[in-house]
Backbone of each chain as ProteinMPNN parsed JSONL, in Angstrom:
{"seq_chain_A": "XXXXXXXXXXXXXXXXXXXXXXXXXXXXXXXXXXXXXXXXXXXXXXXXXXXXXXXXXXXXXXXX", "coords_chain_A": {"N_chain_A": [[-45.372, -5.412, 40.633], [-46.804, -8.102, 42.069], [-49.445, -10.661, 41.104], [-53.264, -11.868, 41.345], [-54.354, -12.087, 38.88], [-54.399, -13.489, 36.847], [-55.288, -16.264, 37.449], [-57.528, -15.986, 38.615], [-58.856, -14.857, 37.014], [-58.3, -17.165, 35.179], [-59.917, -19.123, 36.355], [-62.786, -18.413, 36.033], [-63.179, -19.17, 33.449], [-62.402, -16.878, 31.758], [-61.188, -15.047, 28.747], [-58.101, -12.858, 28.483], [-58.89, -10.863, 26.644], [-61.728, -10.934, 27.631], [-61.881, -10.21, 29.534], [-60.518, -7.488, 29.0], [-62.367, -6.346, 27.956], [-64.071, -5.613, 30.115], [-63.243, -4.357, 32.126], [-62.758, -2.353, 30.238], [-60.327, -1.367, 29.195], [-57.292, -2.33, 27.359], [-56.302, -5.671, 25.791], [-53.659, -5.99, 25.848], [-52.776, -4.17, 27.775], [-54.44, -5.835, 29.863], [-52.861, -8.279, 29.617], [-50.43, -7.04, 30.168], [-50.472, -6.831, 32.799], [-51.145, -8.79, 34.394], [-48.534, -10.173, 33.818], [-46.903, -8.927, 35.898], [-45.614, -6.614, 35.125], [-46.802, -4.042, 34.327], [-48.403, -1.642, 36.519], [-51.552, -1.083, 37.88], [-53.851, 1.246, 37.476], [-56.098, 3.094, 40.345], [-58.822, 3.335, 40.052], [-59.175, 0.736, 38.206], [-58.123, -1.521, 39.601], [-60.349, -1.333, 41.601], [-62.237, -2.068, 39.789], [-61.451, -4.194, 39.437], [-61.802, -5.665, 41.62], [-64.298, -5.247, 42.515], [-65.71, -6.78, 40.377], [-64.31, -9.666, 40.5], [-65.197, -10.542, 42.996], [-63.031, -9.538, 45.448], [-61.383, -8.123, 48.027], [-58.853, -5.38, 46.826], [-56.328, -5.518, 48.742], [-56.269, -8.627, 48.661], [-55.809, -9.479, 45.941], [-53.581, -8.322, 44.769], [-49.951, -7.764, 45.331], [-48.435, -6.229, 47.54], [-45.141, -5.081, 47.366], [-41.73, -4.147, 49.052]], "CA_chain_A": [[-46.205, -5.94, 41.709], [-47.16, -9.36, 41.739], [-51.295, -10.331, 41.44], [-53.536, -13.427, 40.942], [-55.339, -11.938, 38.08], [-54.42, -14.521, 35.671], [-55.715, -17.202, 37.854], [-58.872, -15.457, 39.128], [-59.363, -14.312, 35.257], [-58.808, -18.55, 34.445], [-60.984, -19.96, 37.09], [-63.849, -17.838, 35.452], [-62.928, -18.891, 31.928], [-62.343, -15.521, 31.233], [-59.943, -15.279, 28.156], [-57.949, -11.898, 28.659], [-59.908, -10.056, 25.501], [-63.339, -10.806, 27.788], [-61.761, -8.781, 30.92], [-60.268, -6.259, 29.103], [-63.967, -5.733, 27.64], [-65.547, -5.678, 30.736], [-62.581, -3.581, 32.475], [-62.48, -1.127, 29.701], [-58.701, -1.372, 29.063], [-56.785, -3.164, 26.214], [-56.35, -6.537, 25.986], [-52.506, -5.534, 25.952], [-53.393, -3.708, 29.43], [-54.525, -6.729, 31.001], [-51.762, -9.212, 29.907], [-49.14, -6.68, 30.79], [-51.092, -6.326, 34.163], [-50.753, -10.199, 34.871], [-47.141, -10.476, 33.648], [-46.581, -7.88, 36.312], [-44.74, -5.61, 34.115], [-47.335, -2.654, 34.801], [-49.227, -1.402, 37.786], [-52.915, -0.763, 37.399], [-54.514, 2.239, 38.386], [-56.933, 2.587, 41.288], [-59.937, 2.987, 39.831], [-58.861, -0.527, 37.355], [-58.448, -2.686, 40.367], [-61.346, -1.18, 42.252], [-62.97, -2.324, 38.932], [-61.43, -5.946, 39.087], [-61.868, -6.181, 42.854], [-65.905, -5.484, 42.269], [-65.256, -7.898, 39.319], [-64.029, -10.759, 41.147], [-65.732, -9.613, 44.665], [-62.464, -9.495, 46.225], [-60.161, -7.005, 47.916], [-57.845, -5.34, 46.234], [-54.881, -6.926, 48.786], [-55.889, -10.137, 48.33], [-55.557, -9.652, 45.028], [-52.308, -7.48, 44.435], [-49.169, -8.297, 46.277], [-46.918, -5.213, 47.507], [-43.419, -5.41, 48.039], [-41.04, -2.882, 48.99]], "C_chain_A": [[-46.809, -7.292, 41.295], [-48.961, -9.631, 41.749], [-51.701, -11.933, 40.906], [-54.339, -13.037, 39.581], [-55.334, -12.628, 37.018], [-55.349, -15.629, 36.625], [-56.813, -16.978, 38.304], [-59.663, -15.25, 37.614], [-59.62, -16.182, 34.465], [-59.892, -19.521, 35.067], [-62.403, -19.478, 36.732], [-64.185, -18.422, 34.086], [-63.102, -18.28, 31.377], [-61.253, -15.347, 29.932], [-59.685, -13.617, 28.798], [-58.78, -10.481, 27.756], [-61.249, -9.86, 26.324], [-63.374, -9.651, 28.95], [-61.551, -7.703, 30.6], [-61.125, -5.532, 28.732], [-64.476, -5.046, 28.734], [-64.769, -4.406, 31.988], [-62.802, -2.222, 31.687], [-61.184, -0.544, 29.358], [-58.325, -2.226, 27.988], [-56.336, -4.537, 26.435], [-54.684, -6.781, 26.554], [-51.858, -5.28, 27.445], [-53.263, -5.081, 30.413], [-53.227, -7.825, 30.814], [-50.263, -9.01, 30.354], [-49.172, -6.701, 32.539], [-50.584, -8.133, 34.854], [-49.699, -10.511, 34.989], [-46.748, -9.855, 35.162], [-45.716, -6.826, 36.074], [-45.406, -4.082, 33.685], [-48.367, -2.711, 35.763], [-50.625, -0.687, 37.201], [-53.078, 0.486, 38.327], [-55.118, 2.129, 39.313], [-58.173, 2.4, 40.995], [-59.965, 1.673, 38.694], [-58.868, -1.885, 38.198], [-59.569, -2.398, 41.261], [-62.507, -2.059, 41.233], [-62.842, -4.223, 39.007], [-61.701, -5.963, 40.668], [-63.655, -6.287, 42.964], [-66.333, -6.706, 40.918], [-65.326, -9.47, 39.876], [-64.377, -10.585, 42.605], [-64.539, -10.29, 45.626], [-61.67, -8.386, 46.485], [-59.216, -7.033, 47.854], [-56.263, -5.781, 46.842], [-54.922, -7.912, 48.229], [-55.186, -10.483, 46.863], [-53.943, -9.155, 44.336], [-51.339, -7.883, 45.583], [-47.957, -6.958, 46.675], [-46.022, -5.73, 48.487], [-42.449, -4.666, 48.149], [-39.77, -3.516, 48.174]], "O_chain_A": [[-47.269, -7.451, 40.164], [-49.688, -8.846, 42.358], [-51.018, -12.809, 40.376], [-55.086, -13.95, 39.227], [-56.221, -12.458, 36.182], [-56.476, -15.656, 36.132], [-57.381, -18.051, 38.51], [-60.833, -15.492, 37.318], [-60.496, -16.531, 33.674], [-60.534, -20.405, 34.501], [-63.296, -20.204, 37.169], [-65.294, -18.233, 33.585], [-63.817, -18.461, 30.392], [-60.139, -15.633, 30.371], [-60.58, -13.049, 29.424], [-59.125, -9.401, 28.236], [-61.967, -8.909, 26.015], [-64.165, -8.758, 29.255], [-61.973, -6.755, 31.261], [-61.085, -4.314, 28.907], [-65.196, -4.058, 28.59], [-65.507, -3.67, 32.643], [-62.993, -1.157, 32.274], [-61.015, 0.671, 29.253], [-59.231, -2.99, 27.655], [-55.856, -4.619, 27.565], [-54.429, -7.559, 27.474], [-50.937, -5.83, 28.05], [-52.451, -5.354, 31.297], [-52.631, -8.189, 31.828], [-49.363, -9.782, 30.683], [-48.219, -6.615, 33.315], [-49.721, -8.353, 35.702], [-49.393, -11.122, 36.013], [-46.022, -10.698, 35.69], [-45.142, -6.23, 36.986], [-44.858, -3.217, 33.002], [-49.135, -3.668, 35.86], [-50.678, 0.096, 36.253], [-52.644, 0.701, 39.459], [-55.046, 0.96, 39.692], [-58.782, 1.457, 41.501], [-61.092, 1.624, 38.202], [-59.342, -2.964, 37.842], [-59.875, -3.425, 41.866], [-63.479, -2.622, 41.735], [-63.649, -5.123, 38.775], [-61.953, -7.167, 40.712], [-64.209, -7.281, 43.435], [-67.405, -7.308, 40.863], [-66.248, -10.26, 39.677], [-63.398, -10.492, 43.346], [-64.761, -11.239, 46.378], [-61.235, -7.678, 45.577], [-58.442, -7.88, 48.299], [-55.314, -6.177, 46.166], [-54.071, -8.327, 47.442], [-54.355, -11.357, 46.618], [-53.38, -9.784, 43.44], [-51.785, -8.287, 46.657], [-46.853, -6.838, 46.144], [-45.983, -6.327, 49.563], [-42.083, -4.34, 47.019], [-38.825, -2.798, 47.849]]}, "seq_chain_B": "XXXXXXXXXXXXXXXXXXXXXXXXXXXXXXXXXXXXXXXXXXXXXXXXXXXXXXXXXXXXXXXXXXXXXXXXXXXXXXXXXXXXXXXXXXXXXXXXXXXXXXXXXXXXXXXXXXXXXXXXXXXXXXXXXX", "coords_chain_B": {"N_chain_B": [[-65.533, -0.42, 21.439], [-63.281, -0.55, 20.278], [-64.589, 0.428, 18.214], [-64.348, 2.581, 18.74], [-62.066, 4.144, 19.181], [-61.352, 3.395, 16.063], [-62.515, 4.94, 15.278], [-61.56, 7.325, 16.068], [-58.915, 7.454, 15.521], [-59.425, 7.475, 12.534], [-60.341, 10.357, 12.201], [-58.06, 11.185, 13.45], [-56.236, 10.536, 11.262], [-57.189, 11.461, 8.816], [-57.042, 14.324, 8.728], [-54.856, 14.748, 9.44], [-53.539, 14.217, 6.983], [-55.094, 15.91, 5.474], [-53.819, 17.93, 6.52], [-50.77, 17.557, 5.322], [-51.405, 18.163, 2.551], [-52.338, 20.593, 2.497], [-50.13, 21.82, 3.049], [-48.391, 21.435, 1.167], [-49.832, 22.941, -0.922], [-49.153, 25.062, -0.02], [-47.165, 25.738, 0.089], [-45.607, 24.997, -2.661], [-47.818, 26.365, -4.172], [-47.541, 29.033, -4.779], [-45.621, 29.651, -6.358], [-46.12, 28.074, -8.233], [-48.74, 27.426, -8.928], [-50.547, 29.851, -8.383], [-49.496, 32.413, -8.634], [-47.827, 33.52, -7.327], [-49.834, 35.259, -5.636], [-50.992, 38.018, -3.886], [-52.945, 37.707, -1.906], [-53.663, 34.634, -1.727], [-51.873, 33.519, -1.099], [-51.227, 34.026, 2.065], [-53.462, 33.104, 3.025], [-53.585, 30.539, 1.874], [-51.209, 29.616, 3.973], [-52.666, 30.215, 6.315], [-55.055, 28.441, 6.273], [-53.342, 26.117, 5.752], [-52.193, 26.729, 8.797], [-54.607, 26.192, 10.509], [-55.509, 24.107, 9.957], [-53.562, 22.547, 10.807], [-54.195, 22.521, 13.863], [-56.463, 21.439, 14.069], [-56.289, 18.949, 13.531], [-54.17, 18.033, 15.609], [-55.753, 18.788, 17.63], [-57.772, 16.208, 16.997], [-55.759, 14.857, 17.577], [-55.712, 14.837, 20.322], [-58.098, 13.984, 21.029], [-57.85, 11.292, 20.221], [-55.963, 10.928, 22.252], [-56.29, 10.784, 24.794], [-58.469, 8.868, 24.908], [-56.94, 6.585, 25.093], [-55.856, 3.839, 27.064], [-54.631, 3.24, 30.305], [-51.985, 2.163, 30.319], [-51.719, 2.594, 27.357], [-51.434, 5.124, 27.579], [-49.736, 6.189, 29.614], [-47.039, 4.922, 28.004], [-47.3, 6.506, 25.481], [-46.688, 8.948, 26.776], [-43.974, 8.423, 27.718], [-42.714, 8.134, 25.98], [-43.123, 10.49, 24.147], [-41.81, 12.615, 26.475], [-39.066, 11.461, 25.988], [-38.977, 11.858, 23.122], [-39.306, 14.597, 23.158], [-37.296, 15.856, 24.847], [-34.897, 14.65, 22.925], [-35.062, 15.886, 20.544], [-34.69, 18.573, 21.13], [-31.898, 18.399, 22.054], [-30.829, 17.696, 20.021], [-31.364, 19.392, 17.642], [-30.465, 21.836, 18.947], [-27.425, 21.016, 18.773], [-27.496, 20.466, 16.112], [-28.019, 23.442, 15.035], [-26.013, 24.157, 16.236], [-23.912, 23.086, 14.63], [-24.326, 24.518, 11.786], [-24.132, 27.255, 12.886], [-21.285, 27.739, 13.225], [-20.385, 26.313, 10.493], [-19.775, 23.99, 10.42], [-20.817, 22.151, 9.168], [-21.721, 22.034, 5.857], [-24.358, 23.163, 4.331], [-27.192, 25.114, 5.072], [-29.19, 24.583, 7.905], [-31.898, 22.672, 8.261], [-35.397, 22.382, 9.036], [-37.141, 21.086, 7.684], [-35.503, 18.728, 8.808], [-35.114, 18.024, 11.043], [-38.097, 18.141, 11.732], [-37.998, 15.173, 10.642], [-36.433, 14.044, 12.126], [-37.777, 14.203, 14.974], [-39.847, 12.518, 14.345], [-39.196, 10.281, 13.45], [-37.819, 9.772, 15.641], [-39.877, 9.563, 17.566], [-41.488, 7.665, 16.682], [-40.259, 5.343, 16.902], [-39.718, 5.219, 19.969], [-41.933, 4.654, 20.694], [-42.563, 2.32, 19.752], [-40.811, 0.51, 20.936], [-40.969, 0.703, 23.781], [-43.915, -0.239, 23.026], [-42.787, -2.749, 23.246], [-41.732, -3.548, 25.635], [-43.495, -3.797, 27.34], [-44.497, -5.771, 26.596]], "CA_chain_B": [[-63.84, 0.468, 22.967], [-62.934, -0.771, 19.101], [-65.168, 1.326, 17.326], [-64.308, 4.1, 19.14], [-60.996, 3.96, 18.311], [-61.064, 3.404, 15.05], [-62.91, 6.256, 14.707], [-60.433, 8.617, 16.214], [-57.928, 7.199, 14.237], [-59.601, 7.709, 11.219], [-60.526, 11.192, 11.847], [-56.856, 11.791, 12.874], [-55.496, 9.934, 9.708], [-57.909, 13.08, 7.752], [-56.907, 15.324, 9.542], [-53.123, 14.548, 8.961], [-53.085, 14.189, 5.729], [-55.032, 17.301, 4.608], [-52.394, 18.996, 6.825], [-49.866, 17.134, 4.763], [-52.018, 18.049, 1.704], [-52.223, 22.133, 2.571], [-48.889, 22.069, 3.536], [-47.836, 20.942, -0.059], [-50.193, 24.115, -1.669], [-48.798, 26.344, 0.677], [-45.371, 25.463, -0.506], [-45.485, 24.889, -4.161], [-48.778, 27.275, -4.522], [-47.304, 30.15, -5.179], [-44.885, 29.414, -7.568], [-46.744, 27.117, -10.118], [-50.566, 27.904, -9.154], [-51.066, 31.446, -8.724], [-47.855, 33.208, -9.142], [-47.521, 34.98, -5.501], [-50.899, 36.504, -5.671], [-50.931, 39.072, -2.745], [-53.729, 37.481, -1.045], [-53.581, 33.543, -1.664], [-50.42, 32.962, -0.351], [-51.087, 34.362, 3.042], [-54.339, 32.439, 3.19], [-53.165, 29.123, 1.902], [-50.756, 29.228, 4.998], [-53.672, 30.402, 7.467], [-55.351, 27.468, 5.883], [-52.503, 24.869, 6.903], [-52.16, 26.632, 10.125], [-56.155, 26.209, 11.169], [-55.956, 22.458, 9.602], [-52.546, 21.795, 12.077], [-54.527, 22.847, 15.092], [-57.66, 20.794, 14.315], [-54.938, 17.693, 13.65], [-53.685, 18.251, 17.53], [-57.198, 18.39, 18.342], [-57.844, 14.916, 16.539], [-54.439, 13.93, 18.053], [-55.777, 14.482, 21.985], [-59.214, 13.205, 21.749], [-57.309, 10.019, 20.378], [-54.723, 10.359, 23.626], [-57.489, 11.226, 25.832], [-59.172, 7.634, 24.795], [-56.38, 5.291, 25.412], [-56.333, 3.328, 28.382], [-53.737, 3.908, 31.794], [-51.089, 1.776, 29.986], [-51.099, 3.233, 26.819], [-50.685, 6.951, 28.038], [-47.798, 5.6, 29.697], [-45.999, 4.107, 26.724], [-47.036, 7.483, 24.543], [-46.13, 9.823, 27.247], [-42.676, 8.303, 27.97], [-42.068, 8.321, 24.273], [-43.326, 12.091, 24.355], [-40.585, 12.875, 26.69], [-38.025, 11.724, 25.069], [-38.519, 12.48, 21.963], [-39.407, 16.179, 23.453], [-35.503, 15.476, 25.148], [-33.942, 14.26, 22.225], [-35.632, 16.716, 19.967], [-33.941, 20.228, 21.815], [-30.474, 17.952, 21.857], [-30.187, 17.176, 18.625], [-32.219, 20.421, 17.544], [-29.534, 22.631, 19.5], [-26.612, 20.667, 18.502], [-27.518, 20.446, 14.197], [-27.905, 24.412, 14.99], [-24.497, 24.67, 16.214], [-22.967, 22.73, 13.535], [-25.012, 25.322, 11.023], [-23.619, 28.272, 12.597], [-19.598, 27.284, 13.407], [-19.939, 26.583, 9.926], [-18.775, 22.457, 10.567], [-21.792, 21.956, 7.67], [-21.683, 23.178, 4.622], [-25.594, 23.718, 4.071], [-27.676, 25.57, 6.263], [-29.94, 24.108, 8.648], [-33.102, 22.841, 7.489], [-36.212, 22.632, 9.696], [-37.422, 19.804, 8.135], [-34.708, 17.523, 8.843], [-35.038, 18.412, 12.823], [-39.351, 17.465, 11.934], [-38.027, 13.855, 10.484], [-35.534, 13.334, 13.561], [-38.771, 13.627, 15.586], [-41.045, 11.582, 13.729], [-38.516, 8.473, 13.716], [-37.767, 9.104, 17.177], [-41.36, 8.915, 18.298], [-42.124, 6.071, 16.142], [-39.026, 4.31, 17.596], [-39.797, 5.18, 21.152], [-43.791, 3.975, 20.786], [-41.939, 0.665, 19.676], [-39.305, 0.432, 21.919], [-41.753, 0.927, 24.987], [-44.371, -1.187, 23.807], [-42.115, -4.002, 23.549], [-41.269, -3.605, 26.895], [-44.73, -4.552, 28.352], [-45.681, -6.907, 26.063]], "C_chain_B": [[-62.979, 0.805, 21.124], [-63.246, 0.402, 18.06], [-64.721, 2.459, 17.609], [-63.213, 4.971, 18.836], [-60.731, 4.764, 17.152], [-61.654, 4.85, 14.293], [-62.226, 7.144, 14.579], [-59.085, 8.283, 15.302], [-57.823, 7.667, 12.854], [-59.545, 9.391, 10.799], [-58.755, 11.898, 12.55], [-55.653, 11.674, 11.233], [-56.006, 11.323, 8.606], [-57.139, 13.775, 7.734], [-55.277, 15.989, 9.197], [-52.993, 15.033, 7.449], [-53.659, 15.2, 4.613], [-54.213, 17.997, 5.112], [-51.309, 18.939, 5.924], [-49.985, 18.093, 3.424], [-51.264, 20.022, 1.223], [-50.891, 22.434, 2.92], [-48.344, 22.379, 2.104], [-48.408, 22.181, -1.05], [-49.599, 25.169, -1.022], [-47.475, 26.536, 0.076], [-45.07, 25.672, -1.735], [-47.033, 25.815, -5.503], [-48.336, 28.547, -5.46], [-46.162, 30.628, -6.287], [-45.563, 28.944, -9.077], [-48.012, 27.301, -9.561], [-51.042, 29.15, -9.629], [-50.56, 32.586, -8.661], [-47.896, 34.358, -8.472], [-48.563, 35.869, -5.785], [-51.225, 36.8, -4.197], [-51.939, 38.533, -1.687], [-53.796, 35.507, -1.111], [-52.606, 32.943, -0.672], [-50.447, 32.688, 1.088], [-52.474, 33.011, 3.411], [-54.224, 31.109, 2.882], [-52.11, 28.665, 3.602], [-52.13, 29.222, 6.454], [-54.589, 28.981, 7.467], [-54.986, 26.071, 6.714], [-52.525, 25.204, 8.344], [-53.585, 25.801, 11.169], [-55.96, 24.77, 10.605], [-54.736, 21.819, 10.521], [-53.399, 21.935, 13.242], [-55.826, 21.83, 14.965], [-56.857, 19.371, 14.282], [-54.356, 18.008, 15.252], [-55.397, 18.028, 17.969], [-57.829, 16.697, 18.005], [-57.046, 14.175, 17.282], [-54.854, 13.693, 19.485], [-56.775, 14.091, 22.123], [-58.74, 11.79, 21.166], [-56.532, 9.556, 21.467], [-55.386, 9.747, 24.353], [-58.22, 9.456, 25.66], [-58.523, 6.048, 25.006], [-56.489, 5.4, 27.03], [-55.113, 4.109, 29.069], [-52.129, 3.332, 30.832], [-50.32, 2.552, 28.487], [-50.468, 4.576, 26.634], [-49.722, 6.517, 28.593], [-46.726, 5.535, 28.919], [-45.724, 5.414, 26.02], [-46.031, 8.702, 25.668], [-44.376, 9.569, 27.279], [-41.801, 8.507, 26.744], [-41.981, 9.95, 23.573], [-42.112, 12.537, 24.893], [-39.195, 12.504, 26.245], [-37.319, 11.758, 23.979], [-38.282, 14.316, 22.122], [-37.629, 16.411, 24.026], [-34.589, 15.609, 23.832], [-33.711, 15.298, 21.138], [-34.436, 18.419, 20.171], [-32.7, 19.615, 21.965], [-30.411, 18.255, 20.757], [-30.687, 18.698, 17.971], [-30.903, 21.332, 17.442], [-28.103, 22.002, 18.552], [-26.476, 20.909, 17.033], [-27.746, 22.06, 14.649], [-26.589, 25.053, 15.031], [-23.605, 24.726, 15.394], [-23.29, 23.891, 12.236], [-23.849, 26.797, 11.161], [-21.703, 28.36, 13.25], [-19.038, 26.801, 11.945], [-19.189, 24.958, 9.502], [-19.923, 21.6, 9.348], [-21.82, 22.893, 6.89], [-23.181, 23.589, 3.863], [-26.229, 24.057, 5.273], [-28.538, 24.759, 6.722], [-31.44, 24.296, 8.47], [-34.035, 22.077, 8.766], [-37.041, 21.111, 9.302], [-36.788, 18.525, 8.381], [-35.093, 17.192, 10.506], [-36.683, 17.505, 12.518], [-39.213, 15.845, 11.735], [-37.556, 13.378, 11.866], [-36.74, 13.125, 14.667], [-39.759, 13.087, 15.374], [-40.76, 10.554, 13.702], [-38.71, 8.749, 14.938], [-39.047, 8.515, 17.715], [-41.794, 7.961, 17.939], [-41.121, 4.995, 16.758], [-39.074, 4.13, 18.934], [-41.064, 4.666, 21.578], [-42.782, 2.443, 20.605], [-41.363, -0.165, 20.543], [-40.629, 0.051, 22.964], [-42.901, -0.092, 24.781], [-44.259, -2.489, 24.169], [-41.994, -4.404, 24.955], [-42.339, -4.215, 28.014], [-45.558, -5.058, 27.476], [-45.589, -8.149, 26.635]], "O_chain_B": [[-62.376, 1.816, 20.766], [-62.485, 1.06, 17.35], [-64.679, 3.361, 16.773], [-63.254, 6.12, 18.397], [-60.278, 5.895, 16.975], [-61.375, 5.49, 13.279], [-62.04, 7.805, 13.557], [-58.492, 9.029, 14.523], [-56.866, 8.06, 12.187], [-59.064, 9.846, 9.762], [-58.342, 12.98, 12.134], [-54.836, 12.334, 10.592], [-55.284, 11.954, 7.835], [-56.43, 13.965, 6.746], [-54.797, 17.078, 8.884], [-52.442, 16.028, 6.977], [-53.224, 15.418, 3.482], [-53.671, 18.823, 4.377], [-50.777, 20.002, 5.605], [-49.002, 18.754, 3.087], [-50.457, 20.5, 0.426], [-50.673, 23.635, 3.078], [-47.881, 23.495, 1.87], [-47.647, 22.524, -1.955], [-49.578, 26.256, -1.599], [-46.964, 27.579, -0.331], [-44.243, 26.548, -1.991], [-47.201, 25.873, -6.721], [-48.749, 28.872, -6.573], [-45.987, 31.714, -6.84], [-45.537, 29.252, -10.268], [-48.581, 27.302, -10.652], [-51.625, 29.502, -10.654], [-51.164, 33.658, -8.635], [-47.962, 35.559, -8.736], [-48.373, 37.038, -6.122], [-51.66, 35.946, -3.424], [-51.757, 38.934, -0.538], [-54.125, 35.164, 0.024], [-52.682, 32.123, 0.243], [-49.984, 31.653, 1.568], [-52.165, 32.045, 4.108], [-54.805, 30.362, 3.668], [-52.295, 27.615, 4.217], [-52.33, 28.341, 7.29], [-54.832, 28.44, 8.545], [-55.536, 25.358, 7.554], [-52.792, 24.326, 9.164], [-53.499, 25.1, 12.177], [-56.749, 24.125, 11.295], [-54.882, 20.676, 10.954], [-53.127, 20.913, 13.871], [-56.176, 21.411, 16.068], [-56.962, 18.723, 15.324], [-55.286, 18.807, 15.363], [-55.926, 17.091, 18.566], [-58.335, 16.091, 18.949], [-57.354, 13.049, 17.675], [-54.539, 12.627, 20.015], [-56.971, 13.659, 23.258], [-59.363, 10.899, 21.743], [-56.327, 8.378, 21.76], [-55.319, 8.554, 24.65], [-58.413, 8.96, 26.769], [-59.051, 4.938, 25.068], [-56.866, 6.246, 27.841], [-54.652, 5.185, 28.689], [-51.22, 4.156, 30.729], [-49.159, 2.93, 28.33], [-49.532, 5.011, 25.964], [-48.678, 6.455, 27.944], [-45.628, 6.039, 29.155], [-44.566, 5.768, 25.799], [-44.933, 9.167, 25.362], [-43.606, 10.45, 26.9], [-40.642, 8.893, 26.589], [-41.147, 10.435, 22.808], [-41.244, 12.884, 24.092], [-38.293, 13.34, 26.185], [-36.126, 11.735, 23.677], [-37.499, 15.06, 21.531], [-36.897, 17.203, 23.432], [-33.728, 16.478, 23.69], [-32.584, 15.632, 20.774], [-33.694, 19.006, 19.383], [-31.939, 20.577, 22.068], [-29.813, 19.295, 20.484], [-29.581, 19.22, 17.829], [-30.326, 21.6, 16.388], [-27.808, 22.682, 17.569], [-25.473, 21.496, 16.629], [-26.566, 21.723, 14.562], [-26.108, 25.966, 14.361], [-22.775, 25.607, 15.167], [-22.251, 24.148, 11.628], [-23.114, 27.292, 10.305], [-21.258, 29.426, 13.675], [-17.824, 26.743, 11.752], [-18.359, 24.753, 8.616], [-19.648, 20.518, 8.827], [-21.903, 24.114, 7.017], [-23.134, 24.3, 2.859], [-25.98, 23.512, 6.348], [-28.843, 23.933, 5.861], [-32.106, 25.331, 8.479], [-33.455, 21.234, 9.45], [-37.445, 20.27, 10.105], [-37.34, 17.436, 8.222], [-35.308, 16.059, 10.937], [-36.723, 16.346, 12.931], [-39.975, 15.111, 12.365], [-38.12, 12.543, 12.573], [-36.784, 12.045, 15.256], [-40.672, 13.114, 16.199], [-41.59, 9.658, 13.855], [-39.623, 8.179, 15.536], [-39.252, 7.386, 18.16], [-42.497, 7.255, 18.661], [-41.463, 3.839, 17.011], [-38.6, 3.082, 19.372], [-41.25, 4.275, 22.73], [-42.469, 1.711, 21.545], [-41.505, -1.37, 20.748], [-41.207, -1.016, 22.76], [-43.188, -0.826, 25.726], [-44.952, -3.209, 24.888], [-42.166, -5.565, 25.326], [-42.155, -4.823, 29.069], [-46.784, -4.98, 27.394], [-46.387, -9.032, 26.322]]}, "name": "protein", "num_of_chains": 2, "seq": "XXXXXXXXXXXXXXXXXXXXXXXXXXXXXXXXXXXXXXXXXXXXXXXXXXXXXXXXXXXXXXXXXXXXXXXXXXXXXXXXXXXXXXXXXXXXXXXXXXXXXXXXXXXXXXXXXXXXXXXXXXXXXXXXXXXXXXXXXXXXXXXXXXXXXXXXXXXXXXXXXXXXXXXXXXXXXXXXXXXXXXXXXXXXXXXXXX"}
């Protein structure tokens, strides 16, 4: 699934180590999460969508 | 998130390695320690058994603490080592009793085959989403 969370995570100057702090997930977590090479749980983007006060479409991109 | 970790780590790393430890008196106890005394023996194994079960218990409040991604990675590696495990398992049994090996079938060869695999399948996997 595609997502802006690198670019929402750089317009903060967030490095990935500060989100995956503040997420509660591995730093590993979040850069696989950006790559899009794994899907986040719900309560992980409920966490980045209160995070970055946006919703979770805007932020995530599904695609059949 | 670190600390917390490292903790469980540590107290599975113990945990392990007195299993390893009691494993090794249970084995070689009764020969060169205390020369099959009627009541040691049985109790050195009860020993290892009760120190494997607290090692599993070490092992799931370390699962239990990784994030969404890494239960992923372990579980998938779980299955198929748990897969590969009852193949290969079954199969080195067959060869045992058909007789196509000429030593019998040893128990811990089957424990190494799943100790690479799983270390090979944690690897494998987390390459994959790095």
């Amino acid at each position: 699934m595609k997502n802006k969370i690198r670019d929402l995570r750089t317009a903060r100057n967030m490095t990935q180590e500060d989100l995956a702090e503040i997420i509660g997930v591995s730093r590993q977590t979040i850069n696989a999460i950006e790559k899009g090479k794994f899907d986040p749980s719900l309560p992980t983007a409920f966490k980045m969508s209160k995070l970055f006060k946006l919703p979770i479409e805007q932020m995530f991109l599904f695609e059949e | 998130m670190k600390l917390e970790r490292n903790k469980r780590i540590k107290k599975l790393a113990i945990w392990t390695w007195t299993w390893v430890a009691t494993m090794a008196i249970a084995t070689f106890g009764p020969e060169f320690i205390w020369d099959h005394h009627p009541f040691l023996t049985p109790f050195a194994i009860i020993v290892n058994f009760a120190n494997g079960i607290l090692m599993i218990l070490a092992n799931r409040d370390l699962f239990n603490h990784f994030d969404e991604l890494e239960k992923k990675i372990h579980l998938e590696s779980l299955g198929i080592t748990l897969g590969l495990a009852v193949i290969f398992g079954m199969s080195y049994s067959l060869l045992d009793t058909t007789n196509l090996i000429s030593q019998d079938a040893q128990i811990s060869i089957l424990v190494m085959f799943i100790g690479l695999t799983y270390l090979t399948s944690i690897l494998i996997n987390s390459r994959r989403y790095q």
